[in-house]
C-alpha positions as CSV (number, residue, x, y, z in Angstrom):
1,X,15.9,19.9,-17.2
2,X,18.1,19.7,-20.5
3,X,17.2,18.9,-23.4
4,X,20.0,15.2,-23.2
5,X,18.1,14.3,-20.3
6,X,14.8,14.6,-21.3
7,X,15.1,12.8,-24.1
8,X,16.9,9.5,-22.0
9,X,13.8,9.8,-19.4
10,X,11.8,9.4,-22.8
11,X,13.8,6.7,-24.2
12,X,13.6,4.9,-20.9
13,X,9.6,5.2,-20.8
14,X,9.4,4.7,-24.6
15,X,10.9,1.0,-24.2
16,X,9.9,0.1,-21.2
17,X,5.7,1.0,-22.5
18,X,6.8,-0.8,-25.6
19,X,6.2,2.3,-27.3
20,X,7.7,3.4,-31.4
21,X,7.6,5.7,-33.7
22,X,5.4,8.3,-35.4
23,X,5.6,11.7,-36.0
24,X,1.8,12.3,-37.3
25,X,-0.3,14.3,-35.1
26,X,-2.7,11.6,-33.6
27,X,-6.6,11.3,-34.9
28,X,-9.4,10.2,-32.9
29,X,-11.4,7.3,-34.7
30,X,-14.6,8.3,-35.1
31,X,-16.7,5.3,-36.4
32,X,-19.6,6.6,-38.3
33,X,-20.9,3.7,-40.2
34,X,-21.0,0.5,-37.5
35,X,-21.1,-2.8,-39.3
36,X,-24.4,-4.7,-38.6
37,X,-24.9,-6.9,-35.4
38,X,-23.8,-10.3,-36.4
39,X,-24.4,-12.0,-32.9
40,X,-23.4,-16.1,-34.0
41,X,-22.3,-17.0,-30.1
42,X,-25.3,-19.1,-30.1
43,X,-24.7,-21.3,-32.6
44,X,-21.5,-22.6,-31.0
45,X,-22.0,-26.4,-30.4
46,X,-22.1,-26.5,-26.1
47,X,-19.9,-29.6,-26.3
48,X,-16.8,-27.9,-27.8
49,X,-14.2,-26.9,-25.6
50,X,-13.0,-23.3,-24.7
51,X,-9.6,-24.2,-26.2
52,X,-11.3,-25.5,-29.5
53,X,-11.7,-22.1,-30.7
54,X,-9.9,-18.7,-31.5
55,X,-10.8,-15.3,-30.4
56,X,-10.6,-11.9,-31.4
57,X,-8.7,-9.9,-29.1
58,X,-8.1,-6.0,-28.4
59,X,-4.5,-4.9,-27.3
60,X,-5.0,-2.0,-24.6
61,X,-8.6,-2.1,-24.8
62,X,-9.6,0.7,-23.3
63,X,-7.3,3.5,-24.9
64,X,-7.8,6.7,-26.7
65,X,-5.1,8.7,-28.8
66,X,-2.5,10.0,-26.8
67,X,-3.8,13.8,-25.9
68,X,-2.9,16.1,-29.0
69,X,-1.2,19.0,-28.0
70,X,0.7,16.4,-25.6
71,X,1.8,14.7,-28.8
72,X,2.5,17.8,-30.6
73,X,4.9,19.0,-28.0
74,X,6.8,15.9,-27.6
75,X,7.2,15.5,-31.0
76,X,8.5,19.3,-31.5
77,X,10.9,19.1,-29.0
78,X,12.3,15.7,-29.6
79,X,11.6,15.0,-33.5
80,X,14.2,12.0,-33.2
81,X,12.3,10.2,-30.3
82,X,9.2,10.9,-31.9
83,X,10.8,8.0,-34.2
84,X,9.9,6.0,-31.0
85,X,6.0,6.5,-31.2
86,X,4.8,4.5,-33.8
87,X,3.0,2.2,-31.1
88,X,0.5,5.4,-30.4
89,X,-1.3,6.1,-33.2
90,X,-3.9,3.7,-32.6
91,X,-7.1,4.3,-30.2
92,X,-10.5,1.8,-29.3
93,X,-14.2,2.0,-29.0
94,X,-15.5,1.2,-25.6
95,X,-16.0,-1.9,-24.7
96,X,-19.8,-2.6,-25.3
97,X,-18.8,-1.8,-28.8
98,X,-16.3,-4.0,-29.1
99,X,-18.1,-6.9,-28.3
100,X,-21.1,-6.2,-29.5
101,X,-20.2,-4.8,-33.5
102,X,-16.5,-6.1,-33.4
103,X,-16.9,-9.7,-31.8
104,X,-13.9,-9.2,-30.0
105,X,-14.0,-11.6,-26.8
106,X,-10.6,-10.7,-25.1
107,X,-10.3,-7.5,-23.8
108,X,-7.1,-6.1,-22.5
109,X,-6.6,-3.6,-19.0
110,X,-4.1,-1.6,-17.8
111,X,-4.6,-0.3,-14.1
112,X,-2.7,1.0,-11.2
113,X,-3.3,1.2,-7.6
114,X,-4.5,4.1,-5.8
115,X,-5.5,3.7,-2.4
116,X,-6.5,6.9,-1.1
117,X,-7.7,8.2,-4.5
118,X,-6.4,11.2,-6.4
119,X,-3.2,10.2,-7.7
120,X,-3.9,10.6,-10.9
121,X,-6.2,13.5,-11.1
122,X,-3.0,15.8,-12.4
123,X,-1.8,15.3,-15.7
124,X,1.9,16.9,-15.5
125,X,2.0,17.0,-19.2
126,X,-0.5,20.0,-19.5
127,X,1.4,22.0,-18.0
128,X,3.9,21.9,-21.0
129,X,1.4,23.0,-23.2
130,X,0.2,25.7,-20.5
131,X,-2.8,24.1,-19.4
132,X,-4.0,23.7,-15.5
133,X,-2.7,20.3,-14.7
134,X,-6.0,19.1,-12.8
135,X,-8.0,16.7,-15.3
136,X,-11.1,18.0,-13.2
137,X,-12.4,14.3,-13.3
138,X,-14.2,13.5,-10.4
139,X,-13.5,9.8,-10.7
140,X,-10.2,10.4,-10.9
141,X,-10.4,11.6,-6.9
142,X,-11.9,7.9,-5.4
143,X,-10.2,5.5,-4.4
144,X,-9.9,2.4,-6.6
145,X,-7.8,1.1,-9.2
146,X,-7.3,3.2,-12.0
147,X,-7.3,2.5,-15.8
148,X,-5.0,4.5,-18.2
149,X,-1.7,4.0,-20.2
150,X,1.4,5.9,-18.9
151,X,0.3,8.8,-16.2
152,X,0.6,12.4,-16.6
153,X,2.1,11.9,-20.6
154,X,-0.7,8.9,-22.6
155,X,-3.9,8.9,-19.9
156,X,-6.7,9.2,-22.5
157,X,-8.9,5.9,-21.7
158,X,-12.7,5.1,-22.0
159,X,-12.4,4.4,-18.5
160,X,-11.2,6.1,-15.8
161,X,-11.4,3.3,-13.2
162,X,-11.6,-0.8,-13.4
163,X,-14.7,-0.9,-11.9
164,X,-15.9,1.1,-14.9
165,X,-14.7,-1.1,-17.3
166,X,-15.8,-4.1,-15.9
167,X,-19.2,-3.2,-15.4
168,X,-19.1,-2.0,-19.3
169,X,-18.5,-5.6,-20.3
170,X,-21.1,-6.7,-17.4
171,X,-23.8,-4.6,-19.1
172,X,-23.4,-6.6,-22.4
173,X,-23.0,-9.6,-20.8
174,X,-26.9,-9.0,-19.4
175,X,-27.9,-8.5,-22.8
176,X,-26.6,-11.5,-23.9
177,X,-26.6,-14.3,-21.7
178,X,-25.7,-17.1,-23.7
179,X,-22.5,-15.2,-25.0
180,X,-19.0,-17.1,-25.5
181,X,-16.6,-16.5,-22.6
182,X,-15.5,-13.3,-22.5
183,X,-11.8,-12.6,-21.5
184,X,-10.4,-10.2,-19.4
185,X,-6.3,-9.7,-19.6
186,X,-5.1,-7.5,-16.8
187,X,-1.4,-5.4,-16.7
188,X,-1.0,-4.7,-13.1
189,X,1.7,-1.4,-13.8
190,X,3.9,0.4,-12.4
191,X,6.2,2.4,-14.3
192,X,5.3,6.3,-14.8
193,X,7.2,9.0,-16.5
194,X,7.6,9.9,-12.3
195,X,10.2,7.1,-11.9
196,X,12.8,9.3,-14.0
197,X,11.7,12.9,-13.2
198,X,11.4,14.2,-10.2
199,X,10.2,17.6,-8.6
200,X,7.7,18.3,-11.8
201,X,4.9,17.7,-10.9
202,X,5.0,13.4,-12.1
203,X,3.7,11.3,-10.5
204,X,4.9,7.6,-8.8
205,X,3.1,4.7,-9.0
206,X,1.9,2.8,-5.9
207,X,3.6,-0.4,-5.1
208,X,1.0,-3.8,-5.4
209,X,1.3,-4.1,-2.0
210,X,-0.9,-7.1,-0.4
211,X,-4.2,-4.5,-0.3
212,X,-3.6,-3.0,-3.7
213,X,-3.2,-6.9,-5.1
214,X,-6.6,-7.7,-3.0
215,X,-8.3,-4.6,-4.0
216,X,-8.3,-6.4,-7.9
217,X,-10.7,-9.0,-6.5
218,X,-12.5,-7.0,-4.9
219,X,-13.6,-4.6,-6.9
220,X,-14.0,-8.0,-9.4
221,X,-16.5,-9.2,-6.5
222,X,-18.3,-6.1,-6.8
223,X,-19.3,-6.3,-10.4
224,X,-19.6,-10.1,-11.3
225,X,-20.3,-12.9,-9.1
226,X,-18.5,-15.3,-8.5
227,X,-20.5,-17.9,-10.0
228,X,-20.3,-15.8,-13.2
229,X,-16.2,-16.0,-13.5
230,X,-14.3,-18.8,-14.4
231,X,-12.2,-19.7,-12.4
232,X,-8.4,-21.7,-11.5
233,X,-10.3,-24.2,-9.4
234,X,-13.2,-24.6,-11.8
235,X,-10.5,-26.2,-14.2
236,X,-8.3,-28.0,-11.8
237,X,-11.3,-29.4,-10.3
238,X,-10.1,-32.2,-8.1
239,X,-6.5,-32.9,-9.3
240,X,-3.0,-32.1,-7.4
241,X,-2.4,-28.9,-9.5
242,X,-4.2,-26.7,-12.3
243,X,-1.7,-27.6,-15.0
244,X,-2.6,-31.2,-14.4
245,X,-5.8,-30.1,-14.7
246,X,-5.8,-28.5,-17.9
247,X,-3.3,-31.6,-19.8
248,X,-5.8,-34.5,-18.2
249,X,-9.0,-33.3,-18.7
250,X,-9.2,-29.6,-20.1
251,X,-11.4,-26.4,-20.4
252,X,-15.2,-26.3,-19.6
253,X,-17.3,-26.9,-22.6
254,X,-19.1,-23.8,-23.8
255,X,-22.4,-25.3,-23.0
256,X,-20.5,-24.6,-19.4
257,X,-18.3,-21.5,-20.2
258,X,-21.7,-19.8,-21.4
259,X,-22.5,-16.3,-20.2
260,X,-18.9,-16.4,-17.8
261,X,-16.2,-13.9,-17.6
262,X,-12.2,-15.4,-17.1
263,X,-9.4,-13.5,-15.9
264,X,-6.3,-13.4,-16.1
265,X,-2.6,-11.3,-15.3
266,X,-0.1,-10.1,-18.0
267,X,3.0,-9.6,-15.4
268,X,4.8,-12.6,-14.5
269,X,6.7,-10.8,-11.5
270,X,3.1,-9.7,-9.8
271,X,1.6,-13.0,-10.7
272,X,4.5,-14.5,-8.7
273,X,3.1,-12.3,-5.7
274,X,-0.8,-12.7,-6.4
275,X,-0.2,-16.9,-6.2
276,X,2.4,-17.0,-3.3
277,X,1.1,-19.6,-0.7
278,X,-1.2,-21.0,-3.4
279,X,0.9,-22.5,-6.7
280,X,-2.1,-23.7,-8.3
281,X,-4.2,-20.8,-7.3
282,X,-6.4,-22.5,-5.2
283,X,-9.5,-20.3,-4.2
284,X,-8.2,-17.1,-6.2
285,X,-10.4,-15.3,-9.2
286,X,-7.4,-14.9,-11.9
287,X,-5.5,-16.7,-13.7
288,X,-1.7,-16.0,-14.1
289,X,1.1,-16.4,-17.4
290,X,3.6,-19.4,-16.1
291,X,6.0,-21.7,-17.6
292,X,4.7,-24.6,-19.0
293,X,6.0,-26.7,-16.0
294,X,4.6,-24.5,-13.1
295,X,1.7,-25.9,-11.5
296,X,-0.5,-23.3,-12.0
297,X,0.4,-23.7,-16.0
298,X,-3.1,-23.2,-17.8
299,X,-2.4,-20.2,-20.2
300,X,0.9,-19.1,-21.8
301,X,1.9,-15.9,-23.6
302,X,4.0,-15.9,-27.0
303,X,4.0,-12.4,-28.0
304,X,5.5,-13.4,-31.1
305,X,3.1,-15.7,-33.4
306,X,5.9,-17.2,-35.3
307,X,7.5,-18.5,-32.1
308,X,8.2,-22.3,-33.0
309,X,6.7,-23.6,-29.6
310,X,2.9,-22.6,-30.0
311,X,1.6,-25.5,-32.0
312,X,2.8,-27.9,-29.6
313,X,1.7,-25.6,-26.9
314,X,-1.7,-25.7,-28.1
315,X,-2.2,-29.5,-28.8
316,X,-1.6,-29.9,-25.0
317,X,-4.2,-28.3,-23.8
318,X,-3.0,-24.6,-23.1
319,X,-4.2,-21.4,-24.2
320,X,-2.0,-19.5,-25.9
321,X,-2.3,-15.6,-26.5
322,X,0.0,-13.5,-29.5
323,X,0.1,-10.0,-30.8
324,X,-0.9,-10.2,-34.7
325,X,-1.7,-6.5,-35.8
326,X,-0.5,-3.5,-34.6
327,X,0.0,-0.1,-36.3
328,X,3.4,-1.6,-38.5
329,X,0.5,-3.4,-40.1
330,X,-1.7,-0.9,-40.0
331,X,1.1,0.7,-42.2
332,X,2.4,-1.7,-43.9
333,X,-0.3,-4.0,-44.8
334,X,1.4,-7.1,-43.5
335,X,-0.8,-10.1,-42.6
336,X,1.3,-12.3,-42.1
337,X,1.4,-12.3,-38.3
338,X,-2.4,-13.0,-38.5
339,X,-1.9,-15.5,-41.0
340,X,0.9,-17.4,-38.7
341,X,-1.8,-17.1,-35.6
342,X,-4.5,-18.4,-37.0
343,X,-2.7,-21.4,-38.6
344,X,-0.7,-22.1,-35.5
345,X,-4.0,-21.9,-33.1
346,X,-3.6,-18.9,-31.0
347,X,-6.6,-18.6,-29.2
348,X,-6.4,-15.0,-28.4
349,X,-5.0,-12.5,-31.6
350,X,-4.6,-9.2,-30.0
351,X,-4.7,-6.4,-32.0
352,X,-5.0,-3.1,-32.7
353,X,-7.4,-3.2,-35.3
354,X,-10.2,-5.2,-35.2
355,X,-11.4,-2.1,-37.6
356,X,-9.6,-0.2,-40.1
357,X,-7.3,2.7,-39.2
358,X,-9.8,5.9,-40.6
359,X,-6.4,6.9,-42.3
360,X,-6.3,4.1,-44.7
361,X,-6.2,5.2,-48.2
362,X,-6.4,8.8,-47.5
363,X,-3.4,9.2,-46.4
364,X,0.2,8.1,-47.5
365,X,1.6,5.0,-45.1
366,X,-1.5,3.7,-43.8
367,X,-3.2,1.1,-45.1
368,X,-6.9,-0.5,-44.5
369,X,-5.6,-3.0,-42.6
370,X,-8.1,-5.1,-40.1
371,X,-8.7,-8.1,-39.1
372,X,-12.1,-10.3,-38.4
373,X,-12.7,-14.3,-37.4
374,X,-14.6,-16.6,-39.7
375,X,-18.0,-16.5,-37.7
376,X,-17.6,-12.7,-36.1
377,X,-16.7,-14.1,-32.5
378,X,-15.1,-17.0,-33.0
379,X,-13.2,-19.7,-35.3
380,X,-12.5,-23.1,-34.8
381,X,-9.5,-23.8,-34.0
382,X,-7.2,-25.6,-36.7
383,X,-5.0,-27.1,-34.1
384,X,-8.0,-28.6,-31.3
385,X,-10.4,-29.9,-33.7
């Protein structure tokens, strides 16, 4: 493979994983000193509205740093896409953690199908560095969705499979019954390094077929149930669609939401599949990003936080999640994204740093960037109340 095409294939992936640039080598976070328990869920008035407040959220949730020696090589061999990899440099706690020491209550999953298990159990980037290319992970051979970044190049994850993950957040929820809703934001992928190189060793994703979409339910089913999620129907309740629903009457109440999980898709081509023969998702366990028109309208991305639409977006009724804080202002120190957020409503601000990077002020270009809501878990929300 030459050196020209290698770097396109990586260009390609770079972009389409929404991936920058970096040339450190990356560095685990090790948190040594947890911040205190501060647990407030409780003193949330039941008679508020889900949409009343905001919500820390975590972007890719589940990830660690990219594997080392992975990095090192890719950044060796290409030092001008490396300027691509700035999105990288960050990695997460698991879940429990989150929740529990962070207050973060929107948690964000990346997984793939893999029907007969074992599709991802090689990692074709270790054999660039030499290394056997089996991960010797046993989950890794079952069958089940699968959790991880972009296959055989940025795999490192808390959690191998979705099962894992959810029953992660299902542990905490145990512990703490009376706990705001907590959200679950699901990237059905895939795009792997496989699409653009062939005859290495990558590997393709599987298609979300009609038993790979209904496997996500399943293995849902299998760790909450469904009295425990909130779901499409719970909000439409008895009107023609669920974006009537949410403009005419609105979220559960906390007092109602307490203790519950909600779902819902990133990908608006899948979610197109997932609600086929039912627009306002009648019967089904996730909710799915739509235009504000669809009839299954309840939540609505805006990447952006300074797009002009969100205020209005908000005082109707919808939830509205934004990206506020990744590693540019981890680096630069820029809070304004999290400033526009907050003022403008967002109910879920993802970020990558719910913490401080362990680089900041030790190390040129990183700052101590992090972000945190008024009462740990929650704000009010300038815009609903």
């Amino acid at each position: 493979m030459s050196k020209n095409l290698f770097l396109s294939f990586l260009s390609i992936v770079v972009l389409l994983m929404s991936c920058s640039k970096d040339k450190e080598t990356p560095k685990e976070i090790k948190t040594i000193n947890l911040p205190p328990i501060v647990y407030k869920d409780a003193e949330v008035p039941n008679n508020l509205k889900m949409n009343q407040l905001q919500y820390l959220s975590s972007h890719n949730s589940y990830r660690k740093h990219t594997d080392k020696e992975i990095y090192l090589f890719l950044n060796h061999l290409l030092p001008v896409a490396s300027e691509l990899f700035m999105e990288w440099q960050y990695d997460h706690v698991d879940f429990y953690t989150q929740l529990e020491r962070y207050g973060v209550r929107h948690l964000e999953i990346d997984i793939y199908g893999d029907k007969q298990g074992g599709r991802f159990y090689n990692r074709a980037g270790y054999t660039w560095t030499a290394r056997d290319p089996a991960s010797h992970i046993d989950a890794l051979l079952q069958p089940g969705l699968k959790v991880l970044h972009i296959p055989d190049i940025d795999f490192e994850t808390n959690y191998y499979t979705f099962i894992d993950a959810l029953m992660d957040i299902k542990k905490w929820s145990d512990n703490y019954p009376d706990h705001l809703p907590v959200y679950v934001y699901i990237e059905t992928k895939t795009a792997t390094a496989g699409d653009f190189l062939s005859g290495l060793g990558f590997t393709k994703a599987e298609n979300w077929d009609a038993e790979n979409t209904a496997e996500i339910e399943k293995e849902i089913l299998q760790v909450f149930p469904r009295e425990q999620i909130i779901k499409p129907d719970d909000i439409r309740r008895n009107h023609a669609t669920l974006r009537e629903g949410v403009l005419q009457e609105g979220w559960l109440t906390i007092g109602e939401a307490r203790g519950k999980v909600m779902f819902m898709f990133d990908v608006e081509e899948f979610s197109n599949q997932y609600k086929q023969g039912t627009p306002s998702l009648e019967g089904k366990l996730v909710f799915t990003p739509s235009k504000t028109s669809d009839p299954d309208a309840a939540f609505i991305k805006r990447n952006d936080p300074f797009a002009s639409d969100i205020e209005d977006l908000v005082k109707k009724g919808f939830l509205v999640r934004s990206m506020i804080g990744g590693v540019s202002e981890a680096r630069s120190g820029d809070y304004s994204k999290w400033d526009t957020g907050k003022a403008k409503g967002v109910h879920f601000l993802s970020t990558d740093y719910y913490k401080p990077d362990e680089r900041g002020g030790k190390v040129a270009g990183w700052t101590d960037f992090h972000v945190f809501l008024d009462h740990n878990s929650y704000q009010l929300n300038p815009i609903t109340n």
